[in-house]
C-alpha positions in Angstrom: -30.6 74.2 -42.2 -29.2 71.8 -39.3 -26.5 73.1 -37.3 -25.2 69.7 -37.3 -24.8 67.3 -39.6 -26.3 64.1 -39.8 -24.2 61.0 -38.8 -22.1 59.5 -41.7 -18.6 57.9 -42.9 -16.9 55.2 -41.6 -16.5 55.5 -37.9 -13.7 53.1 -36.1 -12.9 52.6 -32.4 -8.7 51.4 -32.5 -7.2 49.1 -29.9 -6.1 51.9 -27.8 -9.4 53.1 -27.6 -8.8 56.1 -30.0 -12.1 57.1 -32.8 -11.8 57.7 -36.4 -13.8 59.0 -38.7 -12.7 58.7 -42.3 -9.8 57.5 -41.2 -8.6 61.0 -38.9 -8.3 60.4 -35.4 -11.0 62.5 -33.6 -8.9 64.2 -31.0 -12.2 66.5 -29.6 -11.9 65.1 -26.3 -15.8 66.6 -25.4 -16.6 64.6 -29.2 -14.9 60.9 -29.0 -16.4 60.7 -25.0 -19.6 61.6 -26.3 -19.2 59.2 -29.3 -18.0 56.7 -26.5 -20.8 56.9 -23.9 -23.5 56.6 -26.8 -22.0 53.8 -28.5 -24.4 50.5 -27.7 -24.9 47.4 -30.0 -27.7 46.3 -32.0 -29.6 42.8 -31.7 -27.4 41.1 -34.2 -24.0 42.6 -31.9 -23.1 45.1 -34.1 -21.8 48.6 -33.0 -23.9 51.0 -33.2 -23.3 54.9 -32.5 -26.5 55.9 -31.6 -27.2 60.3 -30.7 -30.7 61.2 -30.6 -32.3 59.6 -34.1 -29.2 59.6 -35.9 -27.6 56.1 -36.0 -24.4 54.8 -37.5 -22.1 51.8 -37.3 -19.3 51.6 -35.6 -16.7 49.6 -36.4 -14.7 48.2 -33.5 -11.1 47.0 -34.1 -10.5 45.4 -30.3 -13.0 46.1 -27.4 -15.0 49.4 -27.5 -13.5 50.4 -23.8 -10.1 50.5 -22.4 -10.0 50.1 -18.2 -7.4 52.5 -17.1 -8.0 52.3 -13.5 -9.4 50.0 -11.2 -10.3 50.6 -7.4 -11.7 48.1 -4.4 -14.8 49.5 -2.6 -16.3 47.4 0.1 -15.2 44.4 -1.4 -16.4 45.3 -4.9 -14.4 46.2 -8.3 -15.2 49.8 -9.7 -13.9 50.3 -13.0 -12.8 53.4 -14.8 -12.3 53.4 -18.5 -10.3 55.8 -20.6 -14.0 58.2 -21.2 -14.3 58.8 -17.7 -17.0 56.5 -16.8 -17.0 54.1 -14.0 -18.4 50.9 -13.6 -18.4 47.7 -11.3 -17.0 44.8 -12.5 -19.0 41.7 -12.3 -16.0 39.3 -11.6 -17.2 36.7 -13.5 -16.8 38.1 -17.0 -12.9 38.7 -16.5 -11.5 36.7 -19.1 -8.3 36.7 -20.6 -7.0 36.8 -24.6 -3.5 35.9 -24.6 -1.9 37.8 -21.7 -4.7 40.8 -21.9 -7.1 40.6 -19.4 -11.1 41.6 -20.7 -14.2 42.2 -19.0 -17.6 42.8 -19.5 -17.6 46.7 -19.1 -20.7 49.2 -19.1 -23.8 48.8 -20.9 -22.4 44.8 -21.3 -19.8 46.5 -24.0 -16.6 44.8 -24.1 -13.6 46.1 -22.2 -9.9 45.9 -22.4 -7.6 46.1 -19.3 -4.7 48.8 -19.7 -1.3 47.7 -18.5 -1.6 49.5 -15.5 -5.3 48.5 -14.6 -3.8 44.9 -15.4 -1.2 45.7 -13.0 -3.8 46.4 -10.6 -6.0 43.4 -11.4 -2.7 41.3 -11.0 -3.0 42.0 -7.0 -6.0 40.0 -6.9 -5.3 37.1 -9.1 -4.0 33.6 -7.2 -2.6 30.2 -8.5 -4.6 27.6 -7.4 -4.5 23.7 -8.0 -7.2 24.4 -10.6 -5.9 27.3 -12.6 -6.0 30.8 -11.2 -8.0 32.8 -9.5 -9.8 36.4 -8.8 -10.0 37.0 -5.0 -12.0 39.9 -4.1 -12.9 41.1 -0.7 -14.5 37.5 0.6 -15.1 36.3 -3.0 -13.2 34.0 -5.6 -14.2 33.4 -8.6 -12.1 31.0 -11.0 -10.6 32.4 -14.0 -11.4 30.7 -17.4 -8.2 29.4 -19.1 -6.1 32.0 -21.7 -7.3 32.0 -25.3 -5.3 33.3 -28.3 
């Protein structure tokens, strides 16, 4: 007999970054990081929770990871999302939904800014003639236009 079951329900990632599983809110904090860090998608972009052969789709109501912090280091972005992973932001992939701010985050897995890492992000963000821009360290890269 497995000490562990095998991978199975329905499995949801909220917009606050919070996991479900049969609609309770795993509050395990060693369990949803771990769910986190080995969620990757699949070759047609779905979610996949994926922990040694066991395999399960996730399903992912806004992006995956939530950026709660955001730090400059020698002219570069490091991330950190709400699991306690870091990551550099590629500058380039900063897009914005509304009045939300997105990036690409680890493992190319979409990632939402927090109000506070937006806060943050804000710093670095300049009106030009064109639009706006991210200025970081001697870098600028022009931000795409707001979608709804």
């Amino acid at each position: 007999m497995s000490a562990n079951p095998p991978l199975a329900g329905r499995f949801v990632v909220e917009p606050d970054g919070a996991w479900r599983h049969n609609d309770e809110e795993i509050t395990h904090e060693r369990t949803w990081k771990l769910f986190s860090t080995a969620l990757r998608r699949d070759d047609d972009g779905r979610y996949v929770l994926a922990i040694g052969r066991e395999r399960v789709f996730v399903e992912v109501v806004d992006a995956p990871l939530i950026v709660t912090a955001l730090r400059l280091e020698d002219g570069r972005v490091r991330l950190r999302f709400h699991d306690d992973t870091y990551h550099l932001l590629n500058p380039r992939t900063v897009r914005f939904q509304g009045n939300v701010p997105y990036c690409e985050g680890r493992d190319g897995l979409p990632a939402k800014f927090s109000i506070a890492a937006y806060h943050q992000l804000a710093e670095h963000i300049h009106e030009t003639e064109e639009g706006f821009e991210l200025r970081l360290g001697d870098a600028a890269v022009a931000l795409p236009p707001q979608t709804n």
